[in-house]
N, C-alpha and C positions, 0 to 999 in steps of 0.2 A: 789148751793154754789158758793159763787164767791172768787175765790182768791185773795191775796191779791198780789197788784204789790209793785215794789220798784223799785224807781232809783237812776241814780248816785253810789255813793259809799256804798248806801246801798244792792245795788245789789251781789256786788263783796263781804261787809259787814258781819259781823260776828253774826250767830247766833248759835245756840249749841243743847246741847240734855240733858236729864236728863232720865239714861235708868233707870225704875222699873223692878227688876227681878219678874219672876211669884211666885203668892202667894205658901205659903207651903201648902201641901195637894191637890194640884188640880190634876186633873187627867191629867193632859200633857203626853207628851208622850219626854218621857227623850232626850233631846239634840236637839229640835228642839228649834231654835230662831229666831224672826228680829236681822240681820247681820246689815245691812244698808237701809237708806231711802233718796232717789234724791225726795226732797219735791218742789226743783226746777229746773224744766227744764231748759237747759242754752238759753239764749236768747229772745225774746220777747215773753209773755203767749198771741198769738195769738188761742189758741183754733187748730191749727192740728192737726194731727193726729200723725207727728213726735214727735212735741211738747208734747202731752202727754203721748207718751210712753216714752217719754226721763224723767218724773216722775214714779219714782216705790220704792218696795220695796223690798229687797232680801231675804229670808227667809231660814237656813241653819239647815243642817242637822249634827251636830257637832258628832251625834253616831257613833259605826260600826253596825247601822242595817238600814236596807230600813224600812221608814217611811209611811204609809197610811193615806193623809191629807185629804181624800174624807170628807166633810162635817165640814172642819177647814172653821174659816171664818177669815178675816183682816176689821178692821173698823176703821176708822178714829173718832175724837170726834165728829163732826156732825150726825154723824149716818152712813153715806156711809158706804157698806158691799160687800167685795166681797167673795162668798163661792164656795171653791174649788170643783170640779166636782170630779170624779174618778183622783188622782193626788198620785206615789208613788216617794218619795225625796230618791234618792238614800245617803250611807252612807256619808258624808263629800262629799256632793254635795250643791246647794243652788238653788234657784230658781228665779224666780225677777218675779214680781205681776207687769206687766204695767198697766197704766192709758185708756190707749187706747185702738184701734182695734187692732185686729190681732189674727193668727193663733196657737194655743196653742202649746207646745212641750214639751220637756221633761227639759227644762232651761229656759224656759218664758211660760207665763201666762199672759192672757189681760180679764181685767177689762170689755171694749166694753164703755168706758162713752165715751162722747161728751164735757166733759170740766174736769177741774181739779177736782182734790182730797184735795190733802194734801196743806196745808197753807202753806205759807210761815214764817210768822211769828213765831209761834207757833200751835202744832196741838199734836195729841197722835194717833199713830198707834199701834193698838191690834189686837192681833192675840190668838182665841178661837179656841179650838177643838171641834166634831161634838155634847161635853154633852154640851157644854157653858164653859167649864173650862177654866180660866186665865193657857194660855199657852208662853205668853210673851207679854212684852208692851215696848213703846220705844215712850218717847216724847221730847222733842225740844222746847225752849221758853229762853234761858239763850244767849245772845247776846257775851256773853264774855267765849263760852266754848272752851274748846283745841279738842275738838271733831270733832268740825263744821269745813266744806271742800267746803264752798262756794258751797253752795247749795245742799249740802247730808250729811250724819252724820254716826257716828258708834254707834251702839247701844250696 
């Protein structure tokens, strides 16, 4: 998947979110959401390894109970998946899903890709529990939203 670049003032430029809450009926697990998503790394999309961890998503635990996200996944509209290992989101904690390498903990999570994820332009980050249930979704594609924070969004 290749990302897309911007320059000039389209860089710094306004783009937005349009958050879909999870459908009624799914088996989600109550209070968990995409909080926010840095779909753009600040500075030039050279492919690093800083560069792509400085892409993520945050993913929060808005309950009071400790969450078990072992086999949630997060997918971008192209299909990219990443699906959490043994991973427990403590109560009103959040977590952030990087793009890159790196060593897992109990506040970060890495991806392991080699180039980007999430679009710039517009993209749709989902986030599925281990049945497939719509557990939240959070997309971005409106240039003129009060959401958009130059280069990340609140979902």
């Amino acid at each position: 998947m290749k990302k897309i670049l911007a320059t000039g003032a389209a860089v710094v430029g306004v783009l937005g979110l349009a958050a879909v809450p999870a459908e009624a009926g799914s088996a989600a697990a109550p209070g968990v959401q995409i909080r926010r998503v840095q779909y753009d790394s600040p500075g030039p999309d050279r492919g690093t390894n800083r560069s792509l961890n400085a892409e993520w998503v945050e993913i929060h635990n808005y309950s009071r109970h400790t969450r078990q996200l072992r086999g949630y996944t997060l997918r971008d509209r192209t299909g990219y998946t990443y699906t959490f290992r043994w991973f427990r989101l403590r109560p009103h904690r959040s977590v952030f899903v990087h793009t890159g390498r790196g060593h897992d903990d109990r506040r970060h999570v890495y991806w392991d890709r080699r180039w980007y994820v999430w679009n710039n332009d517009s993209d749709t980050a989902t986030l599925r529990n281990r049945r497939g249930g719509l557990v939240d979704r959070c997309s971005w594609h409106d240039r003129h939203h009060p959401q958009h924070q130059g280069g990340w969004i609140w979902c």
